[in-house]
Backbone bond lengths (Angstrom), bond angles and torsions (degrees), N, CA, C in turn:
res aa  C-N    CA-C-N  psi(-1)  N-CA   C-N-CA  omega(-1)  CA-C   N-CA-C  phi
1 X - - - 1.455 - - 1.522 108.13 -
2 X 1.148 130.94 110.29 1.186 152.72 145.94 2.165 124.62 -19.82
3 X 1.314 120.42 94.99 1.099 106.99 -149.65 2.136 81.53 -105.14
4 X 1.169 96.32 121.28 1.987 99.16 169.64 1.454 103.91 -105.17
5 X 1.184 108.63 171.76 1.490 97.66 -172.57 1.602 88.31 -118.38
6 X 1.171 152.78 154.89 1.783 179.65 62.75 1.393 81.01 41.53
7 X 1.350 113.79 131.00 1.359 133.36 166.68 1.923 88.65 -110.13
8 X 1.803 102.97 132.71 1.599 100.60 -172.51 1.678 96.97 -72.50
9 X 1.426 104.22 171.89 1.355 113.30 -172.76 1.825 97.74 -105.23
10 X 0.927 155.08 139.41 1.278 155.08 153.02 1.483 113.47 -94.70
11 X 1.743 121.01 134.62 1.355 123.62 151.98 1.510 106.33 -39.81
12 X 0.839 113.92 174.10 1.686 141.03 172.02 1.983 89.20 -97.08
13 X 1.017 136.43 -28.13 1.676 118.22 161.77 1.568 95.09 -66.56
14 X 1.059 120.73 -88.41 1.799 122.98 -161.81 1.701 93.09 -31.86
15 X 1.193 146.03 -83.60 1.503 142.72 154.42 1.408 87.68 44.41
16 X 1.429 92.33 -96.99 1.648 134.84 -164.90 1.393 107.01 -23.69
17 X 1.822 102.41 -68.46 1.458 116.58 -158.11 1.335 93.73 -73.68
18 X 1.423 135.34 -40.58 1.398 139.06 179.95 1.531 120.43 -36.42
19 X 1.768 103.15 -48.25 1.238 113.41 -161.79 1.979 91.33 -89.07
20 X 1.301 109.20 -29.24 1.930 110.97 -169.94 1.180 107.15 -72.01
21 X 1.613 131.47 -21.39 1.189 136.25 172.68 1.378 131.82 -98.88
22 X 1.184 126.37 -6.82 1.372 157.43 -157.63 1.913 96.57 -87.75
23 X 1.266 127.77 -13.47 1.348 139.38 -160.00 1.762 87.94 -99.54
24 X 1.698 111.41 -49.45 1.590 109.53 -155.91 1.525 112.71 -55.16
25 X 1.162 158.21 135.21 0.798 169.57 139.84 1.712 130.17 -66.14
26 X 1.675 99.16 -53.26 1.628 97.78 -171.24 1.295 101.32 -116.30
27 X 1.480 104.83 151.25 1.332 109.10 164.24 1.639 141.02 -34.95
28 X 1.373 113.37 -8.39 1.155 125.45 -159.52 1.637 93.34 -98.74
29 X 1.779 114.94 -38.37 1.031 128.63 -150.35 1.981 91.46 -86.93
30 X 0.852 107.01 -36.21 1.398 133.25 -160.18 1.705 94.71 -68.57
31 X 1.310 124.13 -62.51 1.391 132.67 157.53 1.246 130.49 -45.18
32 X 1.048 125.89 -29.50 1.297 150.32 157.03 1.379 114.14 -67.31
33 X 1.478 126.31 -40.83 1.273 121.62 168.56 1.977 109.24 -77.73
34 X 1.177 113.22 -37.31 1.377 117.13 169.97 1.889 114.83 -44.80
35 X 1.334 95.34 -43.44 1.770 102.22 -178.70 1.475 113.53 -75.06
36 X 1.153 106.86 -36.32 1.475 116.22 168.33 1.754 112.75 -56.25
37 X 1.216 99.35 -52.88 1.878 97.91 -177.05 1.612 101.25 -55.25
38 X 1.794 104.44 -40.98 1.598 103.00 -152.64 1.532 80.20 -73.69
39 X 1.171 130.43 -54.92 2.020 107.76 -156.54 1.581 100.48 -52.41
40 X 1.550 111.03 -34.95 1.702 94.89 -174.75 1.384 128.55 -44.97
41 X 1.462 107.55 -60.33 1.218 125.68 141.67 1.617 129.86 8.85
42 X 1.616 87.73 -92.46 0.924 117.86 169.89 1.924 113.11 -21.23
43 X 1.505 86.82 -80.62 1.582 111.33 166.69 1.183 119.30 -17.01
44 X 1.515 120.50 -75.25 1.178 160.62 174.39 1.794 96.51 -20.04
45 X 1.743 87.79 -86.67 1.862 98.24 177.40 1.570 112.21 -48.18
46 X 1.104 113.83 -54.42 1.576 119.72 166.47 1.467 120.47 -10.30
47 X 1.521 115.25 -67.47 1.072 131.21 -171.68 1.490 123.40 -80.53
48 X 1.635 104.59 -25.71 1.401 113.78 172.45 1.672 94.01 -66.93
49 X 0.723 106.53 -65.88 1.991 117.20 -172.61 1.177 98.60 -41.38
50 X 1.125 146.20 -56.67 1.514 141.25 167.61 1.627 113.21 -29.04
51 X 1.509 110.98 -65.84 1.095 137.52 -172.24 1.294 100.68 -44.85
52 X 1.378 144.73 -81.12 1.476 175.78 136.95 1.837 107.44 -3.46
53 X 1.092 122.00 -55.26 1.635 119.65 126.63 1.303 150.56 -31.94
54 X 1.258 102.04 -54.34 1.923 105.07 154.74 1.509 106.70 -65.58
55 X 1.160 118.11 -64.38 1.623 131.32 -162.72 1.821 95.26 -38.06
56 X 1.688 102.02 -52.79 1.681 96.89 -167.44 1.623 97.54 137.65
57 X 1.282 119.48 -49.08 1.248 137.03 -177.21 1.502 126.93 -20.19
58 X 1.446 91.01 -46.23 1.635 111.64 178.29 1.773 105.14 -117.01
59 X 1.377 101.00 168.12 1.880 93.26 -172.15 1.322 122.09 -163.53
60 X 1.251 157.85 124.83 1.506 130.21 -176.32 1.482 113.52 -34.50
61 X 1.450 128.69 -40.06 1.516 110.29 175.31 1.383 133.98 -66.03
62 X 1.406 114.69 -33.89 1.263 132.29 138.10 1.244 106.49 -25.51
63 X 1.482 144.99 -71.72 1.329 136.94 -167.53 1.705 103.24 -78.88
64 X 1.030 122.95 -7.66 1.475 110.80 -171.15 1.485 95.59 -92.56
65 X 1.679 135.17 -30.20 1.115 156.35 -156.83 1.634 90.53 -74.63
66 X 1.228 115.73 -45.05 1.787 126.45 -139.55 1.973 78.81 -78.54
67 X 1.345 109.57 -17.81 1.687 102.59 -147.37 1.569 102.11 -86.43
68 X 1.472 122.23 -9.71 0.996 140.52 -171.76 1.577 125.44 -110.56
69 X 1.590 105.05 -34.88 1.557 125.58 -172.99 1.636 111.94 -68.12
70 X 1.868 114.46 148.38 1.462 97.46 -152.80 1.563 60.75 -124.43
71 X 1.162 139.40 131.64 1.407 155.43 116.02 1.625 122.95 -55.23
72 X 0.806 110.29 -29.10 1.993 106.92 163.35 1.482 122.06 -35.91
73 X 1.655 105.87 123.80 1.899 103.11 176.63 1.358 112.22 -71.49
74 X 1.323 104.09 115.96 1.590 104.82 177.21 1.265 118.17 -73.06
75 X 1.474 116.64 131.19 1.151 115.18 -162.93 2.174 105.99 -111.64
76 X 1.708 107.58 154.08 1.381 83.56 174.96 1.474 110.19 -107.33
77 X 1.584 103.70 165.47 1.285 120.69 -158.13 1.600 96.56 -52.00
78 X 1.676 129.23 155.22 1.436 120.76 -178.67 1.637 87.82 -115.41
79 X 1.279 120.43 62.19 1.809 97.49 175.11 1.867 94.56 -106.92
């Protein structure tokens, strides 16, 4: 039996970033590309939060709520 190895398949995005990053070399450059993803990011959430704020959606009580709320899975005791 014949063992080949799977060549991975890439989106046409990964493509992109593959070939746009493939230049960086130094650490300096490398960090610099990290800050770049994070402001995108950044951006990104930014604007949703805007959105969700105007709309009504979101609210100062909403944030005063968040300061208190326990989201943790409660788990039961295993004795």
């Amino acid at each position: 039996m014949e063992v080949t190895a799977r060549k991975p398949i890439f989106t046409p995005a990964q493509v992109e970033v593959l070939n746009a990053v493939a230049p960086l070399r130094t650490e300096e450059e490398i960090r610099g590309l990290r800050q770049a993803i994070s402001n995108y990011y950044f951006d990104l959430v930014n604007k949703e939060m805007d959105k969700l704020w105007e709309s009504g959606s979101w609210n100062e009580q909403k944030l005063k709520d968040l300061k208190t709320a326990h989201y943790r899975t409660q788990y039961k005791s295993q004795r």
